[in-house]
N, C-alpha and C positions, 0 to 999 in steps of 0.2 A: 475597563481597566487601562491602566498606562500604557502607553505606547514606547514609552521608554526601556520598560521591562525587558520585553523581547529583543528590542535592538542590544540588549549586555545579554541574555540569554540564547535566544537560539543559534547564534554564530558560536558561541562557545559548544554548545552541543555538536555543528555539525565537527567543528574541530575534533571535540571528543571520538566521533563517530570514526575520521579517518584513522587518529589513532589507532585505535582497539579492533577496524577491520584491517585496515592496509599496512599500518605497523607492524600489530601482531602477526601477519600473515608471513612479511617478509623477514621481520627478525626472527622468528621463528624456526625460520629456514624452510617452511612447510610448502611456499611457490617454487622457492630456487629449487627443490627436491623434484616439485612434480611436474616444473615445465622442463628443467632442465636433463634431469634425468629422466623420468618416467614418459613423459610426450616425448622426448625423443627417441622413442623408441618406436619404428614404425608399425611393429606390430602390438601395440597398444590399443584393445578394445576400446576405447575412447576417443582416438586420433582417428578421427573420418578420413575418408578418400583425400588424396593430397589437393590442395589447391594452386598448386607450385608455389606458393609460398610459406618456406619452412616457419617462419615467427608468426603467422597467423593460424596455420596448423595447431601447434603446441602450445598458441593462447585457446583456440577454441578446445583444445583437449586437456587443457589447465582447466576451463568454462566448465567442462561437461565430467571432468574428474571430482571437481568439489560438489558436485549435484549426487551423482552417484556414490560418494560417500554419503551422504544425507538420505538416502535409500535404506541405510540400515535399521534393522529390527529397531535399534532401541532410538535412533533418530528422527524416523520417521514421522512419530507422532508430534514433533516440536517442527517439521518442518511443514506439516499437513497446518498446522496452527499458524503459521505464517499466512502459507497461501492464500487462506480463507479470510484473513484479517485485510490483505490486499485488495479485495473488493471494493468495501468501500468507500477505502479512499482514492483507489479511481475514479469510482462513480462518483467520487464529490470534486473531485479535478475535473473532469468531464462536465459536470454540471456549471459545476464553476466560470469552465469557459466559454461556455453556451449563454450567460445573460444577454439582457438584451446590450446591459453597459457594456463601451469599447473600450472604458478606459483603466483595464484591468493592467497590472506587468505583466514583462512577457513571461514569467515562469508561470502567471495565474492561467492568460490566453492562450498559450501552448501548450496544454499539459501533454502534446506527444515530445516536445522535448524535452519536460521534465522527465515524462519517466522514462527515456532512453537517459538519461542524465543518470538517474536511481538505477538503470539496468550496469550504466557504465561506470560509475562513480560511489556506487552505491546505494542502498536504503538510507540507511543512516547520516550520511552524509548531505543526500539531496532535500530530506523532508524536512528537516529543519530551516530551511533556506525558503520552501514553500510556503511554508508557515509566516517566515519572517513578513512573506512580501506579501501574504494575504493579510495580518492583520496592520502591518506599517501603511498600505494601503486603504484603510479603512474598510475592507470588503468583510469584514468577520463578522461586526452587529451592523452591517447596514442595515437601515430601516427600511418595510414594504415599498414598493413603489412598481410601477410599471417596469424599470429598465433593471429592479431586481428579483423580476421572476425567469422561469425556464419555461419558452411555450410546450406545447401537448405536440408538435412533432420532433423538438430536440429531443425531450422526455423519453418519447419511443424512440427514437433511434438509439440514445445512451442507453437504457435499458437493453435493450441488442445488444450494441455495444461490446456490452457487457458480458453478456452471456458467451457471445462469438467469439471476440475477441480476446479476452480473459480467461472466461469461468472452462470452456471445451479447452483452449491449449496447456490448462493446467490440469484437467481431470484427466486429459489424454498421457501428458508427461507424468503425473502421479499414479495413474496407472499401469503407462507400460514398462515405464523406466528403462527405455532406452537412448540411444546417444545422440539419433535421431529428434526423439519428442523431447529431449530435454534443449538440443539447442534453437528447435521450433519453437519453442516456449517464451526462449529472448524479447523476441523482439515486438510481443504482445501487444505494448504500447501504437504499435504500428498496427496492428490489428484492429486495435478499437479504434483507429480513428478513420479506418477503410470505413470499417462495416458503418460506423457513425455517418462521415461524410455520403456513401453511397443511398445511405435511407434516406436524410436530406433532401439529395438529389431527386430522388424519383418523390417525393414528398411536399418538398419545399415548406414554410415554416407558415404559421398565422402566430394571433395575438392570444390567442385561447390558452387560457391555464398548464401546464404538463399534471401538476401539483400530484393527480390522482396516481401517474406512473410514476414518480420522484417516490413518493410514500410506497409502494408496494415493493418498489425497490428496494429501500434503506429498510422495509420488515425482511424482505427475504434475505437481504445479510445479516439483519440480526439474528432471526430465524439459526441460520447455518453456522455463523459465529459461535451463538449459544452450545448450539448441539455438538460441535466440536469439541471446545472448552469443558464441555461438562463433559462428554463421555472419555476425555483426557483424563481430566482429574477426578470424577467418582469413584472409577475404578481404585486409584491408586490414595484415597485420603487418608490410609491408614499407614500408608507407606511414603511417612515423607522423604527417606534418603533415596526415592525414586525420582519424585518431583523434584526436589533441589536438584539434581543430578541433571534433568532435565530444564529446568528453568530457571537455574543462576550460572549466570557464568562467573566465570575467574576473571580476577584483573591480572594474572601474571600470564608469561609466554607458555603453551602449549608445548609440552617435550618433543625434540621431534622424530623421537621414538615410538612415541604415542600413534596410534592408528591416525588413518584421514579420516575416518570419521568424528574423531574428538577434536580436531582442528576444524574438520567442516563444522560442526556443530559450535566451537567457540565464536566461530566467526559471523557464525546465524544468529546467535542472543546480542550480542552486542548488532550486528545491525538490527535485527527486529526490535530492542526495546530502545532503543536512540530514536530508532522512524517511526514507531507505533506510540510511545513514550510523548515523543514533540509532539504527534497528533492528538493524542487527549489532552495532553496541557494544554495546546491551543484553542479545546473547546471551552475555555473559562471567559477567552476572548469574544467571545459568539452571544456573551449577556449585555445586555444595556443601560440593566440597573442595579443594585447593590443584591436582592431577592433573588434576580436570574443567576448572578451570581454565584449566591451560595447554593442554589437550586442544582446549577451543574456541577458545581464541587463534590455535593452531597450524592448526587448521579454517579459523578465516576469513582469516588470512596467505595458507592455500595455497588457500583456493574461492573466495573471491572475483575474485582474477584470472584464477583459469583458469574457473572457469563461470558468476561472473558476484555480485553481492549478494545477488538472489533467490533463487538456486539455491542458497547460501550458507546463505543465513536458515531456507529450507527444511531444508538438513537438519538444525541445531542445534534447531529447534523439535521435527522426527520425534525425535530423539533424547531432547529433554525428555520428551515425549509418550510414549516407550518406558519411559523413568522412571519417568511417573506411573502407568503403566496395568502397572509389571509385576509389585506385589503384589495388582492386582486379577483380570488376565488367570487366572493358575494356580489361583487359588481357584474360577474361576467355570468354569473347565474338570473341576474333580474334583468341585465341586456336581451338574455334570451328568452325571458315572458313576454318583452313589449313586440 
């Protein structure tokens, strides 16, 4: 596909993205309400131990106020559907950075600054920018080679990673829901690149395949993606003024009379279909020829509603990934007969 495309597309997405989170958020009135008044109020379950500095305070009690709205009964299941969809596109940032090739951008090679970017800037805003500069990059249908595979100890350590890093500080904060495990949760990206970097170390890398741990990986988010997605929506397919309710948002301002939760919750659809949204579009870019193309088209028409964007993304990525690694996989299996 062009490469022109994207450079007029995904900068207008992330534009969009700031819009409909940061706009909405503040014309709304819904920040100025809750840092202004409600963190300042020291005893605000939400406002941790002071850190002697009051504007860091009532941002981290701003942080941990719109999380806990997203707690509620009827939010919760849109925000459970987030987190899980989150996966895999770490694991494909992570993987991403780990080629052998150096000469990715730095939003490819860094993914711990992207996603502190996504933690601070947004979802919506930062993946469409990821996007741009993997496929303006030519990294999206690279062809097999040596320098575009992931070796068998990157492979395991981002599968750790993963689970460390990411999958425990979010099962922990969706579990206890508190103000604690919600702002532990932040800074994830920092997590997966400890536990990443630390396996490494005591590791160190060769030239051997990952390919086997890359695949096991991107099924068990598909796996989990699916199960999510469906046991969302089985329940409720007879009830669609549930799911609208739950998975369209408004294009207008939020009352701000309206609870926090219908404000946290507008602000969660627009960033998760902005950053999950550019992430499947951009798997169109990941063909090479007019057939893969319509092959992933046709992919994400029919997975994305039945099992969900994550579970979606997940398998266009295994699929790239089976791509890159299948003129390395047979050579490195007949290396080791002679």
């Amino acid at each position: 596909m062009s490469k022109i495309l994207p450079v007029l597309i995904f900068p207008v997405l992330s534009a969009v993205g700031l819009t409909f989170v940061w706009y909405h958020a503040f014309a709304s009135g819904f920040i100025s309400k809750t840092f202004f008044e409600e963190c300042a109020n020291l005893r605000n379950p939400n406002r941790l131990p002071s850190s002697g500095y009051p504007f860091v305070d009532q941002g981290l009690c701003l942080l941990i106020s719109l999380f806990s709205a997203l707690f509620d009964q009827y939010t919760y299941p849109f925000l459970l559907w987030l987190m899980v969809a989150l996966a895999p596109i770490v694991s494909f940032m992570a993987l991403e950075a780990s080629r052998v090739d150096s000469g990715a951008p730095l939003m490819v090679r860094n993914p711990t600054l992207t996603g502190i970017t996504i933690q601070t800037m947004s979802f919506a805003f930062t993946t469409p920018l990821y996007w741009l500069s993997i496929i303006t990059s030519g990294r999206a249908n690279m062809r097999p080679s040596f320098t575009s595979t992931v070796s068998k100890e990157h492979a395991q350590a981002i599968f750790l990673a993963v689970l460390l890093g990411l999958v425990a500080p979010t099962f922990y904060m969706m579990h206890f829901q508190t103000p604690s495990t919600i702002l532990a949760w932040q800074p994830f990206p920092v997590f997966v690149a400890i536990v990443h970097g630390l396996c490494i170390a005591f590791t160190g890398s060769s030239s051997k395949s990952g390919y086997s741990y890359i695949r096991a990986l991107y099924i068990l988010n598909f796996l989990a993606n699916a199960y999510v997605h469906l046991s969302i929506l089985l329940p409720n397919i007879n009830n669609l003024q549930s799911l609208e309710g739950l998975f369209v948002p408004s294009t207008s301002l939020i009352d701000l009379a309206e609870p926090a939760s219908a404000h946290a919750l507008h602000l969660l659809q627009w960033d998760t279909y902005i950053g999950i949204g550019s992430t499947v579009f951009a798997t169109l870019w990941f063909a090479r020829s007019a057939g893969q193309f319509l092959g992933l088209l046709l992919w994400n028409l029919v997975a994305v509603p039945i099992f969900g964007p994550g579970a979606a993304f997940a398998g266009a990525a295994l699929w790239r990934e089976s791509c890159l690694h299948s003129d390395v996989v047979p050579r490195n299996k007949k290396r080791g007969k002679n």
